[in-house]
N, C-alpha and C positions, 0 to 999 in steps of 0.2 A: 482813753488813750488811743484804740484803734481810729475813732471817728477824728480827731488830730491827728493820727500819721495818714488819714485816708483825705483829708483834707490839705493838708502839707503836698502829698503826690499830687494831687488835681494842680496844686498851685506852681509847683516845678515843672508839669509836661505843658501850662499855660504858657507860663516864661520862656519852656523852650521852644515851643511855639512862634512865639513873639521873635524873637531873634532868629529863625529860619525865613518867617517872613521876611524881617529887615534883610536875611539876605539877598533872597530873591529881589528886594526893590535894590539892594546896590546894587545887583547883577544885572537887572532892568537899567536902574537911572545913568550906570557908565556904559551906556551904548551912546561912541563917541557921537558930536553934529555930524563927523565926514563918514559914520560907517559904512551906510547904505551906498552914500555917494560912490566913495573907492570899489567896494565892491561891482557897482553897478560898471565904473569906470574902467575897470580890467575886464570885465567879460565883456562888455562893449568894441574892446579890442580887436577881439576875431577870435578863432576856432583854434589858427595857429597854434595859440598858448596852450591849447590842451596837453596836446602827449610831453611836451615840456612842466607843466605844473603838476600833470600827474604821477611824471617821474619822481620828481624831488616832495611828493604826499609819499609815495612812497619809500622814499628814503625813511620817512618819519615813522613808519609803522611798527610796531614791534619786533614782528618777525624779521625786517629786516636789521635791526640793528644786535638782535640775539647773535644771526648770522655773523655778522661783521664783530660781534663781541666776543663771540668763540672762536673765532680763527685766529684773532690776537691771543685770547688766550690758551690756546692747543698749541700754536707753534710759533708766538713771538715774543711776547713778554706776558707771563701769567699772572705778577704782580697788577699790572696795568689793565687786564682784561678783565680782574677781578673785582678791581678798584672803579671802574666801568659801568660792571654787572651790577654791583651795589647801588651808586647812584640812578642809574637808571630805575629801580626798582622800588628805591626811597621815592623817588619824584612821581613815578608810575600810582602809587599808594595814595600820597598826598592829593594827587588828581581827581583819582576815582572820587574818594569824599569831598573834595569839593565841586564835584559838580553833581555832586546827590546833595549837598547843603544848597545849592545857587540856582539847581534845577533850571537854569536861562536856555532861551531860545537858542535855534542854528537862525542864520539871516532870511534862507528859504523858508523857515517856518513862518516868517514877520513879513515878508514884501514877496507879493505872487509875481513881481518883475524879476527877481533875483532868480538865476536858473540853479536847479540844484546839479550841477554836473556831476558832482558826487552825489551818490543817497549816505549820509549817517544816522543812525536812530537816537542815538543818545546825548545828551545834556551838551551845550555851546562853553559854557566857564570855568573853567579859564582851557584855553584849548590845550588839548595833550599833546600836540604834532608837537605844538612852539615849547610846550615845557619842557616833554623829553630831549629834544634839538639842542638844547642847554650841554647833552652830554658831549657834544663835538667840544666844545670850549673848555669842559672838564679836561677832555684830552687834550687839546692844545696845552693847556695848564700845567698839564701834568710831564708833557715831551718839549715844551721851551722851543716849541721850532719855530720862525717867524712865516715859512711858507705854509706852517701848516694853521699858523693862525688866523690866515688870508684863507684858504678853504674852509675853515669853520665857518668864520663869521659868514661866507657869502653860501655856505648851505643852512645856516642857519634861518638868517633872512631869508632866502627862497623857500622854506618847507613854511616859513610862516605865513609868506604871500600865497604860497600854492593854495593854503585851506583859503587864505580871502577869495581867491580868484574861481576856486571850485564852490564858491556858495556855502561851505559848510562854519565858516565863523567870520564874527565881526571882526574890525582890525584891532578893539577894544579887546576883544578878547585873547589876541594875539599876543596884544603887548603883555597882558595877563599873566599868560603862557610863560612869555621868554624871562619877564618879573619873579616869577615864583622859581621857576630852574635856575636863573643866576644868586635868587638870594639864598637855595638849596646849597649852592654850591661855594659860595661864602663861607657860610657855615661847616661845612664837611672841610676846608682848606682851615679854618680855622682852628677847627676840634677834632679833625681826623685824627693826628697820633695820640692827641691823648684817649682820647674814645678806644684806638684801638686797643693803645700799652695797658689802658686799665682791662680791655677787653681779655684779653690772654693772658691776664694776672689774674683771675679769677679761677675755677675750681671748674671742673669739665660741666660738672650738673650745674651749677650755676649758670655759666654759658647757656646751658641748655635750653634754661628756664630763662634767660632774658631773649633768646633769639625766641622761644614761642609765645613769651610775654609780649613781645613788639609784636609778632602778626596778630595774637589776640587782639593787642589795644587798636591794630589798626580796624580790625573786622567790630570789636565793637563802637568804636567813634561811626563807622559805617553804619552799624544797625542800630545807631540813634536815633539817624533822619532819618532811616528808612521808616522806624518807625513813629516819630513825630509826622512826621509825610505820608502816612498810609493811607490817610483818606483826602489827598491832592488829588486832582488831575489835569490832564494836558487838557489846557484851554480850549475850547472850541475852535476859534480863528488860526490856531496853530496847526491842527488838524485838517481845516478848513484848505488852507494855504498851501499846504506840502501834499494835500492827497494825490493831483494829479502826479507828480516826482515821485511820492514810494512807488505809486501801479505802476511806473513806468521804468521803475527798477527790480519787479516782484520782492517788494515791501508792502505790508500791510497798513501796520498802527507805527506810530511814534513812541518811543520807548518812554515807559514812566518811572516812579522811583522802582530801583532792588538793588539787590546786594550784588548782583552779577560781578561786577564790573570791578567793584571790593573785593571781592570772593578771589576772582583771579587774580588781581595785582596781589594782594597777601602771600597766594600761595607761589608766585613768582620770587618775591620777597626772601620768606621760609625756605623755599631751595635754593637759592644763591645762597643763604644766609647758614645754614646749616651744612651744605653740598662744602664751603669754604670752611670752616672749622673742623669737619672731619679731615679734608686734605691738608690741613694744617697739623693735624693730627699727627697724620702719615706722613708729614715730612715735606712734604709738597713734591714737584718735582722743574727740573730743568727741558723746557723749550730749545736751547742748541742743540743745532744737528744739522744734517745733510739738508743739500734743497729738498732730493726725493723721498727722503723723512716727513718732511713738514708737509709737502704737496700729499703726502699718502696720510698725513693726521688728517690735514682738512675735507682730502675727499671721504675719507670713511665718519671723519665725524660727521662731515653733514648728511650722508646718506644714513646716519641713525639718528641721527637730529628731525629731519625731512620726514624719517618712517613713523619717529613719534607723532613728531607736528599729525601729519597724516592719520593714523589711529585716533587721535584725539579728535580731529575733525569729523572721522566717520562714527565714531560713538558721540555726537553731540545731539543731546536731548532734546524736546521740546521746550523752545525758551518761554512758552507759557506757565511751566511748571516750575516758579521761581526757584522755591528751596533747592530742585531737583540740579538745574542750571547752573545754580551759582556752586554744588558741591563738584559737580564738574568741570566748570570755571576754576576752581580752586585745585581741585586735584591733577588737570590736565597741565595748566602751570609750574605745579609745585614740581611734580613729574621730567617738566620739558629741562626749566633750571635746576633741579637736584642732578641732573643726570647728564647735561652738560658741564655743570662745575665740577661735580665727583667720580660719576661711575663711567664714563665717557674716557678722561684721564685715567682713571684706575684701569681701563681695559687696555686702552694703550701701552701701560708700563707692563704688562701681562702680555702684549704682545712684542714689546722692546724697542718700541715707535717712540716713547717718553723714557727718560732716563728719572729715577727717582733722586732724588735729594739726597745726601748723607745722614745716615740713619733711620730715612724712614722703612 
C-alpha cells in the first residue's frame, strides 16, 4: 500500500510538472510578432517620454493606489473605498500566482537592444501595472460618470504603454494584464451582492474562517509552484542579457521562483478583508463633514500610513532569506491594510474626525 501511494505522489508532482511547463511555453509562445518591434519603437522615440511614462508606472504601483484608496475611503465615500480595496487585492493575489506559474521573461531579459529604463526583478506574465489599472474602470463602474470614464480608460492605456515603453513588459503581456482585471471585474459586478448577502448572513466565526480560508488557499495555490519550480532556474541568456541593467541600477541577480510576492499580496488581502468585517461590526461610520474635517482625516491618516509604510521599509530583511522575506512581505502588508481599513478609522472616531454609524 505505501509503495502505491508513494508511487501515486511521484506520478501527480510529474503531471504537475507537466502542466507548469506548458505554462511557461504559453507564456513564451504568445510573445506577440510586434512585441519587440513596439517596444523597440517607443523607446526609439526619444528620452522625452521618460518622466511622462514613468509618472503614469507610477500611478500603477501599489502604494500609490493604497493612497488614493484611503483618501476615498477616510473622507468620501467608504463604501466605494472599500469595494476598491477589495478588488484591488483580489487582482493583486491572482497575479502574484500567476507569474510564479508562467515564470516569463521582462523584454530586457530577451533583446540586449531593448533598454531597461526601469530595473524590475520579477516574473513579466501577465503584467501587474495593466491588471491592477483595471481598478480605475471598477470605479468608473461603480460612480456612472461619463467624464470619469474618459480618465480611466486613458490612464488605463497609458500605465499599460508606460511598462511597454520602460522595457519591463511585452505588449502581449499587457493585454494579459488588462484581460485578467476586466474579466476579475465581470465577475465581482456579477456575484458581488450575492457573495456579499451570503457573506454577512453567515455566523461571525464562520466569516472568520472563510476570510483566513481564502488567504490560506491563496498562499497555498502559491506554494504549489513554488514548489513544483524548486529546482528551475533563470536561464543563462536571461541573466546574460540584463546583467549590464541590474549593475547599473544596484541589482544583482534576477529574481527566481518564492513566495515573496504571494506572501504579501495575501497578507494585503487578510487586512482589507478582516480590517472590513470588524468595521462592519462596529457599525461602520459616516465620511460627511466639514472640508477641514476631511482635509485633517487625510493629512493625519497618511502621515500614519507613510510612518507604517516607512517602519516596514526600514525592518526589511535580507531577500535571500526567502521564508524570512516572504513572513515580512506578509506581515508588513497585512499590517499597512488592517490598519488603514480598521484602526486608522477607529482612531478617528476616538478623536471625533469620523462620526460612527448608528449603533455602532
Amino acid at each position: 500500500m505505501f509503495k502505491l501511494q508513494k508511487k501515486w505522489n511521484i506520478l501527480l508532482i510529474a503531471r504537475m510538472t507537466d502542466s507548469v511547463n506548458c505554462l511557461t511555453c504559453f507564456a513564451m509562445s504568445y510573445i506577440l510578432p510586434g512585441d519587440f518591434w513596439l517596444t523597440l519603437f517607443l523607446q526609439g522615440m526619444g528620452d522625452w517620454l521618460t518622466p511622462i511614462m514613468k509618472f503614469f508606472t507610477w500611478l500603477g504601483y501599489p502604494q500609490a493606489y493604497m493612497i488614493l484608496i484611503a483618501i476615498i475611503y477616510w473622507s468620501f465615500d467608504r463604501k466605494l473605498g472599500l469595494r476598491l480595496a477589495i478588488f484591488l487585492t483580489v487582482v493583486a493575489g491572482i497575479n502574484s500566482i500567476l507569474k510564479q506559474a508562467l515564470h516569463a521573461p521582462r523584454p530586457y531579459w530577451l533583446d540586449p537592444d531593448i533598454k531597461a529604463i526601469q530595473v524590475t526583478n520579477g516574473f513579466g506574465m501577465p503584467s501587474g501595472h495593466a491588471q491592477a489599472s483595471t481598478v480605475w474602470l471598477y470605479a468608473s463602474s461603480c460612480l456612472k460618470r461619463g467624464w470619469l470614464w474618459a480618465i480611466a480608460i486613458t490612464v488605463v492605456f497609458m500605465i499599460g504603454m508606460s511598462r511597454v515603453y520602460l522595457g519591463v513588459h511585452f505588449t502581449s503581456q499587457v493585454l494579459a494584464g488588462w484581460a485578467i482585471g476586466i474579466l476579475v471585474l465581470i465577475f465581482i459586478f456579477r456575484f458581488e451582492s450575492k457573495i456579499v448577502t451570503w457573506f454577512l448572513s453567515q455566523k461571525f466565526i464562520n466569516q472568520l474562517i472563510l476570510i483566513f480560508g481564502t488567504s490560506a488557499l491563496y498562499l497555498i495555490i502559491g506554494g504549489v509552484f513554488v514548489f513544483i519550480l524548486r529546482e528551475w532556474e533563470v536561464p543563462a541568456d536571461w541573466i546574460r542579457n540584463s546583467v549590464d541593467d541590474l549593475a547599473g541600477k544596484n541589482e544583482t541577480i534576477l529574481s527566481s521562483i518564492g513566495m515573496a510576492s504571494v506572501a504579501g499580496n495575501t497578507g494585503g488581502f487578510m487586512g482589507v478583508a478582516l480590517g472590513a468585517l470588524l468595521s462592519h461590526r462596529k457599525g461602520g461610520f459616516d465620511t460627511r463633514a466639514t472640508g477641514w474635517k476631511r482635509l485633517l482625516r487625510c493629512i493625519a491618516g497618511l502621515v500614519i500610513f507613510l510612518a507604517l509604510y516607512g517602519i516596514t521599509m526600514l525592518t526589511t530583511p535580507d531577500q535571500t532569506k526567502e521564508a524570512l522575506f516572504s513572513i515580512w512581505r506578509f506581515s508588513g502588508f497585512f499590517a499597512i491594510s488592517f490598519s488603514t481599513i480598521f484602526l486608522i478609522p477607529l482612531l478617528f472616531m476616538k478623536m471625533n474626525l469620523l462620526t460612527p454609524l448608528k449603533g455602532s
